[in-house]
C-alpha positions as CSV (number, residue, x, y, z in Angstrom):
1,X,0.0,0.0,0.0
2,X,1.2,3.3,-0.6
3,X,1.6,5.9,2.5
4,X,-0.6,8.4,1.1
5,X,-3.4,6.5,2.0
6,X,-2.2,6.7,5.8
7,X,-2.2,10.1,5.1
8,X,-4.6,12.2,7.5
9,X,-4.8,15.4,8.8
10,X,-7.1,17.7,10.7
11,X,-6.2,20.8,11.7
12,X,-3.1,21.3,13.5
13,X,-2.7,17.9,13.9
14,X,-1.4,15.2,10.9
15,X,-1.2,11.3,11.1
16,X,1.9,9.9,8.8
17,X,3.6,6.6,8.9
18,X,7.2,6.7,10.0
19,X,10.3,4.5,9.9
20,X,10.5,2.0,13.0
21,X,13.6,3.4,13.9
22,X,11.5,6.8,15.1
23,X,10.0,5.5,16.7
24,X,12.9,3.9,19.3
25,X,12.7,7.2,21.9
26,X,9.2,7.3,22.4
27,X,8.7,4.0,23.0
28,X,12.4,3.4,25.3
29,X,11.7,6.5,27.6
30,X,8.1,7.3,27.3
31,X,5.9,3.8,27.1
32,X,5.5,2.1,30.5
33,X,7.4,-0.9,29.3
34,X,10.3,0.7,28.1
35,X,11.0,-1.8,25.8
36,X,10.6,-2.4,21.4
37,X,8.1,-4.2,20.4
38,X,7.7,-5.9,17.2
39,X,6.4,-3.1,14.9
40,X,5.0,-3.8,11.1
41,X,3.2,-0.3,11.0
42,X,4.1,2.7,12.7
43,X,2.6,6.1,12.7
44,X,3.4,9.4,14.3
45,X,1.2,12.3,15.5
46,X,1.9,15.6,13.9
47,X,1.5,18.9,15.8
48,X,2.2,21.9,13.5
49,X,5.0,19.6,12.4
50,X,6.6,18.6,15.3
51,X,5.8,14.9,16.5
52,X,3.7,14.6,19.5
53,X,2.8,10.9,19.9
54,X,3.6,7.6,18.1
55,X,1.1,4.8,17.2
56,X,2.7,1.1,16.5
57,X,0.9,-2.0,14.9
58,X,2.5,-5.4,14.7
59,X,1.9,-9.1,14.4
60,X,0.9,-10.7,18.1
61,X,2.9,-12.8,19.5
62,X,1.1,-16.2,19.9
63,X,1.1,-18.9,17.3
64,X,-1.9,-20.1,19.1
65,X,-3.7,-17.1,18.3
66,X,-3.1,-17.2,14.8
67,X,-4.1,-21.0,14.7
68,X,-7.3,-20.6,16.6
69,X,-8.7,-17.3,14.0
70,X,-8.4,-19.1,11.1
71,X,-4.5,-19.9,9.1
72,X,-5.5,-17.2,6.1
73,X,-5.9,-13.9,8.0
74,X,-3.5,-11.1,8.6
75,X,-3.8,-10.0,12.0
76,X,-2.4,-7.0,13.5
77,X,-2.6,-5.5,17.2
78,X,-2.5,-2.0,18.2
79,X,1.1,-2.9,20.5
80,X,1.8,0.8,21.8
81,X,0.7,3.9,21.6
82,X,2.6,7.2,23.1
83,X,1.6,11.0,23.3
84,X,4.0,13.8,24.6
């Protein structure tokens, strides 16, 4: 998919995806877990162009979970999400 379909805006305010790696501060110093997470999507909140939260997607974790919805479906979890 192209990223201009992630592309959102209202306002002030602007949702665009961003490379992984930007998301490695927020989510090491500002998440409760202090940890990465395995990310296949990630987004950042835009304030007048300055980023004010990150939003991360990725694959979960459990085989078992896969198994038990079915072996054809992509699924993807919300796995952090971090606002100044």
């Amino acid at each position: 998919m192209k990223n201009e379909q992630y592309n959102k805006s209202n306002g002030n305010y602007k949702v665009l995806p961003i490379d992984t790696f930007d998301t490695k501060e927020w989510l090491l110093k500002k998440h409760y877990a202090h940890r990465m997470c395995p990310i296949s999507y990630a987004f950042g909140l835009f304030e007048n162009n300055v980023i004010v939260g990150v939003c991360t997607y990725g694959h979960p974790f459990s085989p078992g979970l896969k198994k038990c919805l079915g072996g054809g479906i992509t699924i993807l979890f919300l796995n952090s999400t971090v606002f100044a």
